[in-house]
MARTI-357867 format. One record per residue (C-alpha): residue number from 0; residue in one letter; chain; x, y, z. Coordinates in steps of 0.001 Angstrom, whole numbers. Layout:
% MARTI-357867
SITE     k   r   c      east     north        up
SITE   NUM   A   A         X         Y         Z
...
END
This chain:
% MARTI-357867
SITE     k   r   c      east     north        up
SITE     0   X   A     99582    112351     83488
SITE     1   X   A    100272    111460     87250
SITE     2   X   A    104183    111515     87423
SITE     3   X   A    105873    109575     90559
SITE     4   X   A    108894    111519     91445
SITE     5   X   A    111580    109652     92581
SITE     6   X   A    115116    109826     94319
SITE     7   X   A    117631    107545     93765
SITE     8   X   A    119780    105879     96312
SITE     9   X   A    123333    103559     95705
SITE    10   X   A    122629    100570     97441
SITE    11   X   A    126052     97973     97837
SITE    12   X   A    124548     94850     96676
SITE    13   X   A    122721     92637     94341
SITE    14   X   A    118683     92602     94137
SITE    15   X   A    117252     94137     95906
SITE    16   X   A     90717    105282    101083
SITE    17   X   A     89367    102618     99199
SITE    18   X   A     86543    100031     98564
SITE    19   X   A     85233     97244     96319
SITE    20   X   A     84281     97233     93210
SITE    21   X   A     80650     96329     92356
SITE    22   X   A     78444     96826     89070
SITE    23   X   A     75076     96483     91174
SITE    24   X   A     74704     99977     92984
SITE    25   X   A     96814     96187     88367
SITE    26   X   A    111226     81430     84248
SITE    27   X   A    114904     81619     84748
SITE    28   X   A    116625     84542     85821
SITE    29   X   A    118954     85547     82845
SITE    30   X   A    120998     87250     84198
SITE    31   X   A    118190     90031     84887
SITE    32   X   A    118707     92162     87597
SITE    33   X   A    115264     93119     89618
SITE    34   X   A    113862     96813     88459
SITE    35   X   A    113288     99791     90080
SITE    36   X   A    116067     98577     92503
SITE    37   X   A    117687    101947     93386
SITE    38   X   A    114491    104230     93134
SITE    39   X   A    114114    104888     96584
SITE    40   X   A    111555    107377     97889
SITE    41   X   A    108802    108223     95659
SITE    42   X   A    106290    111067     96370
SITE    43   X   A    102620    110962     95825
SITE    44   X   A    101243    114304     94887
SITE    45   X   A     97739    114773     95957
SITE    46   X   A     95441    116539     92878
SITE    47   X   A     94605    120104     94388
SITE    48   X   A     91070    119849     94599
SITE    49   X   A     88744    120282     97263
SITE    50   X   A     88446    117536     99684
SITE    51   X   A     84973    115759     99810
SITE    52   X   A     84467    114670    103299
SITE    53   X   A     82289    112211    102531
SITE    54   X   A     85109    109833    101096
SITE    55   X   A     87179    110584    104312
SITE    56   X   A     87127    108187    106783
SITE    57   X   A     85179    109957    110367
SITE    58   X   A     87788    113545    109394
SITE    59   X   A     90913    111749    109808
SITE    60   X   A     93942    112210    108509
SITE    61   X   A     97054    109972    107980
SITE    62   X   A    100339    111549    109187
SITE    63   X   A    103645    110448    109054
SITE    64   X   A    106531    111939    110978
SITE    65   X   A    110482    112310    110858
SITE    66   X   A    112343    110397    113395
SITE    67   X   A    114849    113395    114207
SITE    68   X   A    112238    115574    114686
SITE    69   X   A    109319    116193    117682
SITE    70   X   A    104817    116613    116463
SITE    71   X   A    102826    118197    118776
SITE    72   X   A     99515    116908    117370
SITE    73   X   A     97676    119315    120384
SITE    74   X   A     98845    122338    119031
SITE    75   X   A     96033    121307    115710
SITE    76   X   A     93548    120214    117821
SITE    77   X   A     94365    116666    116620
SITE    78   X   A     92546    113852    117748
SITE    79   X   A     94772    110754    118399
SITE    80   X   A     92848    107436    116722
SITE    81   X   A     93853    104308    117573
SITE    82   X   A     96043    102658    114944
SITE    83   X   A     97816     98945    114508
SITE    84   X   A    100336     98676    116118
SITE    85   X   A    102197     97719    112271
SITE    86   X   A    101681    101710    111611
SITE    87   X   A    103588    102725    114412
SITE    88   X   A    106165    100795    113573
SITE    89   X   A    106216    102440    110437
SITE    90   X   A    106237    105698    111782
SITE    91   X   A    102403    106708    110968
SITE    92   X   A     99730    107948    113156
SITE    93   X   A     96389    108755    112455
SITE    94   X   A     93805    112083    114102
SITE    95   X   A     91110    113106    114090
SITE    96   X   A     90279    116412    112851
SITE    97   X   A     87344    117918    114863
SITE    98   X   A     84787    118866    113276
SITE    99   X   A     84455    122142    114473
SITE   100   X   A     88015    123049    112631
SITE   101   X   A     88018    122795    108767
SITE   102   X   A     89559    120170    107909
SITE   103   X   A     91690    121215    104825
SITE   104   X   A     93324    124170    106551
SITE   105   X   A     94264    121684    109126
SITE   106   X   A     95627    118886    106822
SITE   107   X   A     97358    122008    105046
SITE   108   X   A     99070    123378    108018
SITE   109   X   A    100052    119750    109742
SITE   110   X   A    101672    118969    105888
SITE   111   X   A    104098    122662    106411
SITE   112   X   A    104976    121240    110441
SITE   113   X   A    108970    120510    109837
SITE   114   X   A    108218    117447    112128
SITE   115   X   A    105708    115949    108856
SITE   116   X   A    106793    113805    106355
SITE   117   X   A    103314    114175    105247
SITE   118   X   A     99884    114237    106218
SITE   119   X   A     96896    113250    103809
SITE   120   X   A     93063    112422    104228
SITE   121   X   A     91936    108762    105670
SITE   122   X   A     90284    108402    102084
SITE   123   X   A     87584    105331    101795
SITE   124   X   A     87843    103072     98900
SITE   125   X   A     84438    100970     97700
SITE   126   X   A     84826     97315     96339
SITE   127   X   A     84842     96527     93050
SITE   128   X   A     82567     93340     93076
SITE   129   X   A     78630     93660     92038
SITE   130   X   A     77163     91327     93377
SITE   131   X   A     91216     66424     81652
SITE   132   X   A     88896     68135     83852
SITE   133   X   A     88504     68034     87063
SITE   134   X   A     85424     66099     89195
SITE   135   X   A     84118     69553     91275
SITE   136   X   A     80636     69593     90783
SITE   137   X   A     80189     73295     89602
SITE   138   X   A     83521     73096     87234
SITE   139   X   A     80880     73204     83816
SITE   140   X   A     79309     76225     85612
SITE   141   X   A     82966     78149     85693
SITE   142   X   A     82787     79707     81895
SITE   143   X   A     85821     81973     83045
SITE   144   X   A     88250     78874     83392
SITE   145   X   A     87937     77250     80120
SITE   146   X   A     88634     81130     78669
SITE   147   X   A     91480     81769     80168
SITE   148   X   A     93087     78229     79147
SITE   149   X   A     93128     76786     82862
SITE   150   X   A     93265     72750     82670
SITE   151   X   A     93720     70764     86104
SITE   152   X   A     96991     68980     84581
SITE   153   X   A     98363     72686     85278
SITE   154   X   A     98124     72897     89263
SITE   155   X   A    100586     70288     89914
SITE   156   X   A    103559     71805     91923
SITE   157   X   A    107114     69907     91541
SITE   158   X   A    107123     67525     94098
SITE   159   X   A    108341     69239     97412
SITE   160   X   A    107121     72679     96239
SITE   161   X   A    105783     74607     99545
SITE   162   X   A    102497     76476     98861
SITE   163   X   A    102826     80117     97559
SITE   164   X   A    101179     82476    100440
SITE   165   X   A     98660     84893     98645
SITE   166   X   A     97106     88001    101123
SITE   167   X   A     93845     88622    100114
SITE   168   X   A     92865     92105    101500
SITE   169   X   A     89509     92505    101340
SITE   170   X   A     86301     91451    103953
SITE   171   X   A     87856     88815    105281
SITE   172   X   A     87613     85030    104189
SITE   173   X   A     85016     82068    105272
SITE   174   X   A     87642     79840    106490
SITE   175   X   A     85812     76999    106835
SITE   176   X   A     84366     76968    103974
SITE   177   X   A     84118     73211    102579
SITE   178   X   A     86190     74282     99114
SITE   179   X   A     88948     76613    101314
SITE   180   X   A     89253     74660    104483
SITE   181   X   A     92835     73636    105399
SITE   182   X   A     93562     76408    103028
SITE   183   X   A     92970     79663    104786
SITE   184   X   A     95863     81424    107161
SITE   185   X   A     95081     82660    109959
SITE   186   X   A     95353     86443    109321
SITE   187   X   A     94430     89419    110799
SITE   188   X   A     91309     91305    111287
SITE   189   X   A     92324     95644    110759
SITE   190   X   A     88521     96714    110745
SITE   191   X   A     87334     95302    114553
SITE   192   X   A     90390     93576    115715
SITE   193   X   A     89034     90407    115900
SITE   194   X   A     91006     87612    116398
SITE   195   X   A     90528     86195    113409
SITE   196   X   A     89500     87620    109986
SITE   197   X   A     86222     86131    109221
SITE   198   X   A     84173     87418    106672
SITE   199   X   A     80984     89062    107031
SITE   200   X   A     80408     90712    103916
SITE   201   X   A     81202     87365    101754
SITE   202   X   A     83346     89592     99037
SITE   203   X   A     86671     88133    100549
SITE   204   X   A     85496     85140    100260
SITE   205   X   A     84080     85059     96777
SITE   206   X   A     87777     86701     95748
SITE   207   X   A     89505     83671     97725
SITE   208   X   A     87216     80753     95883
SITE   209   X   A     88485     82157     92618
SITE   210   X   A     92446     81881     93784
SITE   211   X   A     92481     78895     95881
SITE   212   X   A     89250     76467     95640
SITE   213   X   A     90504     72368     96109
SITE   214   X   A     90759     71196     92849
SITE   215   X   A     89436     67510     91870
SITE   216   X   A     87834     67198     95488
SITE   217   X   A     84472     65970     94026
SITE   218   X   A     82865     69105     95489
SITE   219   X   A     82183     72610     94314
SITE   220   X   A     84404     74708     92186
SITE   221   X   A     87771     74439     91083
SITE   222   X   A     90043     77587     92242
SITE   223   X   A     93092     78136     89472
SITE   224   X   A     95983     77048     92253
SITE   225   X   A     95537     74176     94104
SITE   226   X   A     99075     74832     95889
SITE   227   X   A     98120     77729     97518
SITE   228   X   A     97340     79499    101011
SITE   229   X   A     95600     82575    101083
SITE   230   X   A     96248     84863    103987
SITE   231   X   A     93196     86857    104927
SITE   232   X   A     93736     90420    105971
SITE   233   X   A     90406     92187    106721
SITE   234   X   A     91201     96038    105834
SITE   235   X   A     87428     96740    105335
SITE   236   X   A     83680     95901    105652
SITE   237   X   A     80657     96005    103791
SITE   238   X   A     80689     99527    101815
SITE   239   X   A     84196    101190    102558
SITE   240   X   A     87738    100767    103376
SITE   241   X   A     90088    103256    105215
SITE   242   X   A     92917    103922    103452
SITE   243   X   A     94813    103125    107622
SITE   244   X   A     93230    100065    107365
SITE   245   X   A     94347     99165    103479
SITE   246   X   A     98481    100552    104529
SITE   247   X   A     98134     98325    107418
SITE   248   X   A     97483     95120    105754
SITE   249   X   A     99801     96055    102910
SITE   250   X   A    102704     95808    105571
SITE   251   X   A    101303     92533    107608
SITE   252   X   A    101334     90569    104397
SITE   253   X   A    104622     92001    103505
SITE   254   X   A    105565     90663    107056
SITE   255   X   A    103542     87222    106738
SITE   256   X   A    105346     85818    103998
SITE   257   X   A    102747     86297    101233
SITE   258   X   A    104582     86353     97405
SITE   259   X   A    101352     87965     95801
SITE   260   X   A     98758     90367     97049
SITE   261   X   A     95480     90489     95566
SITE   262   X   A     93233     93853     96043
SITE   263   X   A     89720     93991     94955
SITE   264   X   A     88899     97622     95575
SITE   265   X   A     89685    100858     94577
SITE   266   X   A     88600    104365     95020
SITE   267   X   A     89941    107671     96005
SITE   268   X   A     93095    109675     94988
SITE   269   X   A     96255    108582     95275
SITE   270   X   A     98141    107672     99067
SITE   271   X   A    101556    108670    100197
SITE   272   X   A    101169    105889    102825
SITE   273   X   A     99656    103290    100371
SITE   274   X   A    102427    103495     97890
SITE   275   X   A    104882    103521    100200
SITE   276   X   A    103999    100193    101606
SITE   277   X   A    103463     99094     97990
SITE   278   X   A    107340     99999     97080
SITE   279   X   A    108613     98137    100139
SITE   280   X   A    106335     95287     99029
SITE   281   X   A    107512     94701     95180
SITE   282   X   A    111307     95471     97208
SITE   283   X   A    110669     92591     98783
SITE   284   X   A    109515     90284     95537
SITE   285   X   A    105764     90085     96443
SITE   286   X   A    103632     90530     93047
SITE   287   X   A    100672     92892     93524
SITE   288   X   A     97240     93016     92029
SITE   289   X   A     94305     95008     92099
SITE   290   X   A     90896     95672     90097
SITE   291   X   A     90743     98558     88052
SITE   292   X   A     87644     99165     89026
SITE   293   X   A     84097     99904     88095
SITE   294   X   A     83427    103323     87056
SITE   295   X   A     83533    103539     83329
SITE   296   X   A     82741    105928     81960
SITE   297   X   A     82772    107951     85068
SITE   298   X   A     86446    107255     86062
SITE   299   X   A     89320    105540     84804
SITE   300   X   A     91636    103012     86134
SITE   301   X   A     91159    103342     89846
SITE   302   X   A     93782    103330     93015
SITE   303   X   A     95552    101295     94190
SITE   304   X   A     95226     99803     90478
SITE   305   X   A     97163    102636     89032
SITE   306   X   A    100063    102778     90886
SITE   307   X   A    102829    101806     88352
SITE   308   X   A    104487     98617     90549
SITE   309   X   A    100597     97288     90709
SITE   310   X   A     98953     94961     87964
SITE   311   X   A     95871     96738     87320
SITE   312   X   A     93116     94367     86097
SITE   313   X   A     90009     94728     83943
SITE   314   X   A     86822     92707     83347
SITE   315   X   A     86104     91034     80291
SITE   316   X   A     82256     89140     79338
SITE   317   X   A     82109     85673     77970
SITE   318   X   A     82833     86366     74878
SITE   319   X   A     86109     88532     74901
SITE   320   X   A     84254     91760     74931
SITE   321   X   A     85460     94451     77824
SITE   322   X   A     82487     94515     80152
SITE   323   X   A     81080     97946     79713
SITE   324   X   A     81778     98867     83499
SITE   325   X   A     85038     98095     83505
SITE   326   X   A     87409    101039     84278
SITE   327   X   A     89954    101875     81619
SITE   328   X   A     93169    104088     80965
SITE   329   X   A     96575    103994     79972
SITE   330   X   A     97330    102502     83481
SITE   331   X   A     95321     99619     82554
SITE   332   X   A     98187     96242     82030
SITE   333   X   A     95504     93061     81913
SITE   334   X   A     91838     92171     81246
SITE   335   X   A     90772     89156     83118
SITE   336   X   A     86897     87374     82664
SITE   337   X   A     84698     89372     85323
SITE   338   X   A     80865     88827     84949
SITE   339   X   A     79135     86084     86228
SITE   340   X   A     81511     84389     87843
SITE   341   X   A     80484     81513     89749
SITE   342   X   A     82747     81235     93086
SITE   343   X   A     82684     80066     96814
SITE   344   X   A     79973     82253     98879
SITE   345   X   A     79821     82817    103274
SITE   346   X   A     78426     79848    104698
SITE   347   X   A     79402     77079    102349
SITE   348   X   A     77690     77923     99489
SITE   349   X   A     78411     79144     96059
SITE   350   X   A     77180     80736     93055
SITE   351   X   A     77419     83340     90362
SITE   352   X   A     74608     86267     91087
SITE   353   X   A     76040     89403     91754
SITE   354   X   A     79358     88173     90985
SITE   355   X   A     80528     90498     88245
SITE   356   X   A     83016     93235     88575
SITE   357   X   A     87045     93602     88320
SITE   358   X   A     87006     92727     91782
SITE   359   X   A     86633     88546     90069
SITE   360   X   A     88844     89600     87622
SITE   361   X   A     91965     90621     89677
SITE   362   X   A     92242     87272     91327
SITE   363   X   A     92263     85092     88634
SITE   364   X   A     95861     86959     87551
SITE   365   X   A     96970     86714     91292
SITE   366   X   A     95808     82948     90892
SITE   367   X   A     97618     82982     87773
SITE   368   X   A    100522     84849     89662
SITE   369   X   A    100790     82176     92060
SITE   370   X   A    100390     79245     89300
SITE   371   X   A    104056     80446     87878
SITE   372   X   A    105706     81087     90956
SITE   373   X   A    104481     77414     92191
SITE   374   X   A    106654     76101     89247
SITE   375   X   A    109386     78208     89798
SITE   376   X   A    109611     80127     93319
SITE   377   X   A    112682     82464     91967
SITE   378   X   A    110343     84046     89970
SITE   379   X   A    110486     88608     90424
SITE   380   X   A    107635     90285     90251
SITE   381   X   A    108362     92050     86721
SITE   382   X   A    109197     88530     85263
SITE   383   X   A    105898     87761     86806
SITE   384   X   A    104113     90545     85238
SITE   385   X   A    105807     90163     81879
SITE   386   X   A    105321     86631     81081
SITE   387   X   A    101109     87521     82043
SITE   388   X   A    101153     90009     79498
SITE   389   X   A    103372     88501     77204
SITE   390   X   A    100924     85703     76787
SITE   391   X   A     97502     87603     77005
SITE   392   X   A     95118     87328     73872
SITE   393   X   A     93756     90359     72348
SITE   394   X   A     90845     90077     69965
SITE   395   X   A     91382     91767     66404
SITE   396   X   A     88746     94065     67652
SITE   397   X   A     91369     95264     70073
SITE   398   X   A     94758     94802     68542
SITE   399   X   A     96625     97744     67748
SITE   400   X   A    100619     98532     66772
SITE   401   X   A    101367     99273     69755
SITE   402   X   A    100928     96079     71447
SITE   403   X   A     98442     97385     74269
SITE   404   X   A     95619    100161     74444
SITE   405   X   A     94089    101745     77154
SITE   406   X   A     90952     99448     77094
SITE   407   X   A     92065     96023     76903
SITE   408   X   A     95781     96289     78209
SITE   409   X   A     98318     93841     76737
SITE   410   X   A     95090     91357     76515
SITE   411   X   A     93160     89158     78286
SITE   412   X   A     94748     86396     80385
SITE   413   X   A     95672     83135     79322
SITE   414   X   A     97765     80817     82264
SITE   415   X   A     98236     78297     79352
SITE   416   X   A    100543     80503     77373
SITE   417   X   A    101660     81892     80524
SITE   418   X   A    103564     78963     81779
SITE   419   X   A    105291     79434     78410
SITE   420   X   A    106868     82115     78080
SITE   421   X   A    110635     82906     78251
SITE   422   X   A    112558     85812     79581
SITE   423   X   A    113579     88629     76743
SITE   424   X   A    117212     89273     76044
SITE   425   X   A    118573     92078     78069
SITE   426   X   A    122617     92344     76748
SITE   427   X   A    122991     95465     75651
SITE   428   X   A    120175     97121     78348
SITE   429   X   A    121274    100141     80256
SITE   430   X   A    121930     99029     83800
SITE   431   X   A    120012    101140     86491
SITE   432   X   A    122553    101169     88676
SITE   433   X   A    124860    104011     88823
SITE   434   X   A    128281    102431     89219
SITE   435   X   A    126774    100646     85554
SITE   436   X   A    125029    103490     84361
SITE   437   X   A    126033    102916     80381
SITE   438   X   A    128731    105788     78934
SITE   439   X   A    127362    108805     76686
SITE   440   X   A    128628    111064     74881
SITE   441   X   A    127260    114490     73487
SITE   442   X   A    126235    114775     70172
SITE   443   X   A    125695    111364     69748
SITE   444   X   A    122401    108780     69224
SITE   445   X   A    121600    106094     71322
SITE   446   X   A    119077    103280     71521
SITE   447   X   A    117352    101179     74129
SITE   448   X   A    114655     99187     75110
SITE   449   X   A    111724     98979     77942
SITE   450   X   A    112504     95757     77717
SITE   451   X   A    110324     94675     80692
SITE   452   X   A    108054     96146     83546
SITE   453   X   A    109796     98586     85880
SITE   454   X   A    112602     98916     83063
SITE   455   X   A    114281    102340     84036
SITE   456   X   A    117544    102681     81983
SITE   457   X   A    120276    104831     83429
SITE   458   X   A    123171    107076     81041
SITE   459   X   A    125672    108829     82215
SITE   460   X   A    128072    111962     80870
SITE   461   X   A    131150    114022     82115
SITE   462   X   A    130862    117509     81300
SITE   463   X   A    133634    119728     80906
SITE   464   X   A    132190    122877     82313
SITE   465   X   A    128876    124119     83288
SITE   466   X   A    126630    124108     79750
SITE   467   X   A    123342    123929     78060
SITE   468   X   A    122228    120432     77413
SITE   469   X   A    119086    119149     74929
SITE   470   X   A    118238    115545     75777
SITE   471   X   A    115645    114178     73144
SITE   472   X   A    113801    110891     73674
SITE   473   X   A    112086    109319     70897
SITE   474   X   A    108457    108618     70520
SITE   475   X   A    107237    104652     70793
SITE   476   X   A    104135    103388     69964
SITE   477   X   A    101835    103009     73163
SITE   478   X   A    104925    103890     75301
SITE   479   X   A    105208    107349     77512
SITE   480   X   A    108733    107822     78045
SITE   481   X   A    109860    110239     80769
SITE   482   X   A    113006    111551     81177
SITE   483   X   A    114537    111963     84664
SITE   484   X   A    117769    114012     85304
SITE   485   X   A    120017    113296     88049
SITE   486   X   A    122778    114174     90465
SITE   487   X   A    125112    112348     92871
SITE   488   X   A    125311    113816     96295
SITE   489   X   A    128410    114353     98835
SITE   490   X   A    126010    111692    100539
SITE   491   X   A    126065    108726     97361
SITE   492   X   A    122580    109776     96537
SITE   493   X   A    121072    110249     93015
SITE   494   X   A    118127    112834     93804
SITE   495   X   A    116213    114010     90435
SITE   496   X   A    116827    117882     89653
SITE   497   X   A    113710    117189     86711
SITE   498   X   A    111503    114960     85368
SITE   499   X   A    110042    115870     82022
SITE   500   X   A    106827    113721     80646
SITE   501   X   A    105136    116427     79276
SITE   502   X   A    103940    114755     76126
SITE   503   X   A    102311    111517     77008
SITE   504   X   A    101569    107912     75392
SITE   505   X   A    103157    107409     71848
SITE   506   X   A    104757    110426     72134
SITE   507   X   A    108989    111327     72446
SITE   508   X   A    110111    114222     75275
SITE   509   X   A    112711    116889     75070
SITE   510   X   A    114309    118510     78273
SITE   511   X   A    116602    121651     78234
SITE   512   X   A    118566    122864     80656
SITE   513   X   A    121954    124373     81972
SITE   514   X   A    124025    121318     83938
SITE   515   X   A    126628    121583     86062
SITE   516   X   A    130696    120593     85392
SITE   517   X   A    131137    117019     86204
SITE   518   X   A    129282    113413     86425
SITE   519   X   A    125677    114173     85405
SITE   520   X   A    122847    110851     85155
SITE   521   X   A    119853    110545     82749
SITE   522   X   A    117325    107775     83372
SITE   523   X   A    114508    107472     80540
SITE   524   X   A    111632    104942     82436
SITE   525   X   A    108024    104005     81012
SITE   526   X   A    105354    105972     83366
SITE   527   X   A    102849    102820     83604
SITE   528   X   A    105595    100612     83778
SITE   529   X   A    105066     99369     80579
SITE   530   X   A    107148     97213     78470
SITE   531   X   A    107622     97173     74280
SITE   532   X   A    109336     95347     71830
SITE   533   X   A    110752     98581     70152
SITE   534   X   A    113464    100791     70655
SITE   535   X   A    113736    104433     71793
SITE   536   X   A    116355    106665     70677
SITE   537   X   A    118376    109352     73131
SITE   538   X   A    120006    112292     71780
SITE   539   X   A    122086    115094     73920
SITE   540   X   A    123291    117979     72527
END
């Protein structure tokens, strides 16, 4: 089980390589406060294994540095490569690591440099695409539609509603294509620095007919939001994308105004710099979404997908079944309709061959994404998330106690339901923040909820003196609890001292230790980012 360490910072106020995926070769308000709001930094650790070169992008590495402090890159033999300027900005370079050096005692020596925040491979992703109702001309031909309970008399905004901006990152988009014309942003093009991000490959644009086709235009296909722009960001071409390229255009849609991002590709181990950028994003209330990917039963659910803050999508066939490519795990959150899928195409066109893979599922839920937060724009990205899984259908084939399984998620999507469903109580939910962390006591039980995605529920206890303390979380079905201890800085901060998730889904955790006099902090979080209708109970002793 990957865990995502995290430190904890007191904020003052309120809210706050990879490729695509192909079979052919991730309401009102309530009161709710927006999750994950005061985990700060997380850290990616990189599996110790050796580094295949062939997944690295031409021996680079990605390296980010500390402000206070100076990186000689000479003194490696690092290359400089030439990077958008949106990296800089973000304090990341990227080298080249010569190939007459080897390359992991490099990267291993650059990561120990005081100067280094960190420094990992340039890894490649691969996509993850193989290759009333209303008067478009292909509508009978869209199977996937009528499944997932999408009706034109859904796609109509309030009156005044601006279109929701959704970043498609991918090959770029065909944007004047007949069905996406007046519908395409201008973008930006991270692969050649073109001016514009046209599409070459046809991928992007095959992902962008699914989102944001004109509905009722007496032409074509219907997409699933009709009130909808789609931002192209080009972050990769034909086979690969550089993980450079994929942090880039994570932080100009985050800049651009786009509310969801949709990511059809996947590959390689987890990024420092990708999640990063994918923390500042969900910050900021964007939704993201990305294909599991393809590689059942090689691999399971693939990266970016399985990054907690990400809805990771699977592929389902026409009649409910989980395509047998589809990528699986206990990452996995939806199963969208992903074979066959007939969908704009370069040059004007459209069709359905070699459109199959979780790369067509993942933007009908960012389609579906967009759908809810064209009806109501004050929508957060876990209330997002929830009410898509709250609403999903799971075949009795599928359904379990638990709620969810690693192969179908909470179920497959269903924007009917969707528009439905209302925000869970959360009285009684242990605040996150510190200054409302909820009282404990020794010796005592306590229960508590995931109540919804990026739930992290925070306790707090005064001991007397310095002391053994057992802190027991109960098992839930389908849930993996981990237990996080904390401590408060001279400085405000809340930095963990442990994180225990040692036992895994459906299964409770116990952490021992000796703790020191004074204000200590407990937060018990779901690893996936999962959500259940049951309780946990906490014990200290």
């Amino acid at each position: 089980m990957k865990v995502f360490k995290r430190s904890l910072a007191v904020l003052t106020a309120g809210i706050f390589g990879a490729g695509l995926f192909g079979t052919t070769a991730n309401a009102e308000d309530n009161g709710l406060i927006q999750r994950n709001t005061y985990f700060g930094t997380q850290t990616i650790n990189q599996p110790e294994v050796t580094i295949d070169l062939a997944q690295v992008n031409k021996r680079e590495l990605i390296v980010k540095t500390k402000q206070t402090e100076n990186f000689s890159p000479s003194s490696y033999g690092l290359t400089p490569v030439t990077e958008p300027d949106i990296l800089k900005e973000e304090g990341i370079q990227v080298f080249a690591v010569s190939s007459q050096q080897d390359y992991e005692s490099v990267m291993t020596k650059v990561q120990e440099d005081p100067a280094v925040d960190y420094a990992e491979p340039n890894y490649l992703a691969q996509k993850t695409g193989t290759a009333g109702e209303p008067n478009d001309r292909l509508y009978s031909q869209q199977w996937a539609l009528k499944k997932i309970q999408w009706t034109k008399n859904l796609v109509q905004p309030p009156a005044g509603q601006k279109p929701v901006i959704v970043a498609v990152l991918d090959t770029g988009v065909d944007a004047d294509h007949p069905d996406l014309k007046g519908k395409v942003l201008k973008g930006k093009d991270f692969v050649n620095n073109f001016k514009t991000a046209d599409d070459t490959v046809g991928h992007g644009t095959e992902v962008s007919g699914i989102i944001a086709a004109a509905v009722d235009n007496k032409r074509g296909i219907s997409g699933i939001n009709n009130n909808v722009r789609i931002l192209p960001v080009r972050v990769g071409g034909k086979v690969s994308f550089p993980s450079s390229s994929i942090v880039a255009g994570l932080h100009y849609a985050i800049d651009h105004g786009a509310k969801v991002i949709n990511m059809s590709f996947g590959g390689g181990p987890p990024s420092q710099a990708q999640y990063d950028a994918i923390q500042e994003a969900v910050s900021k209330g964007i939704t993201l979404v990305a294909a599991s990917g393809n590689d059942h039963p090689a691999y399971g659910v693939n990266y970016p997908a399985a990054y907690p803050q990400v809805i990771s999508v699977g592929a389902t066939r026409y009649n409910d079944v989980i395509a047998p490519f589809s990528s699986r795990g206990p990452q996995l959150d939806l199963t969208a309709p992903g074979t066959d899928i007939m969908t704009t195409k370069r040059n004007g066109t459209y069709g359905s061959k070699d459109v199959s893979g979780t790369s067509f599922s993942a933007p009908m839920v960012s389609g579906a994404a967009s759908l809810l937060l064209s009806k109501n724009p004050s929508l957060k990205p876990q209330q997002i998330e929830y009410m898509l899984e709250k609403s999903a259908f799971t075949p009795d084939r599928y359904k379990n106690t638990a709620g969810l399984s690693d192969l179908y998620g909470y179920g497959r999507l269903d924007i009917e339901k969707a528009l439905q469903v209302k925000m869970p109580s959360t009285a009684g939910d242990a605040a996150e923040q510190p200054s409302k962390a909820k009282s404990v006591s020794l010796g005592k039980s306590y229960t508590d909820r995931f109540n919804l995605p990026f739930d992290g529920d925070m306790f707090k206890f005064k001991l007397a003196k310095e002391r053994n303390v057992r802190i027991e979380v109960s098992a839930v079905k389908g849930m993996d609890p981990v237990i996080a201890v904390n401590r408060m800085d001279r400085n405000g901060l809340l930095t963990y001292e442990k994180i225990q998730d040692k036992n895994g889904i459906g299964k409770g955790e116990v952490w021992s230790a000796k703790l020191k006099s004074g204000t200590n902090y407990i937060t018990v979080y779901e690893a996936n980012n999962h959500w259940s209708t049951k309780s946990y109970t906490l014990k200290l002793k």
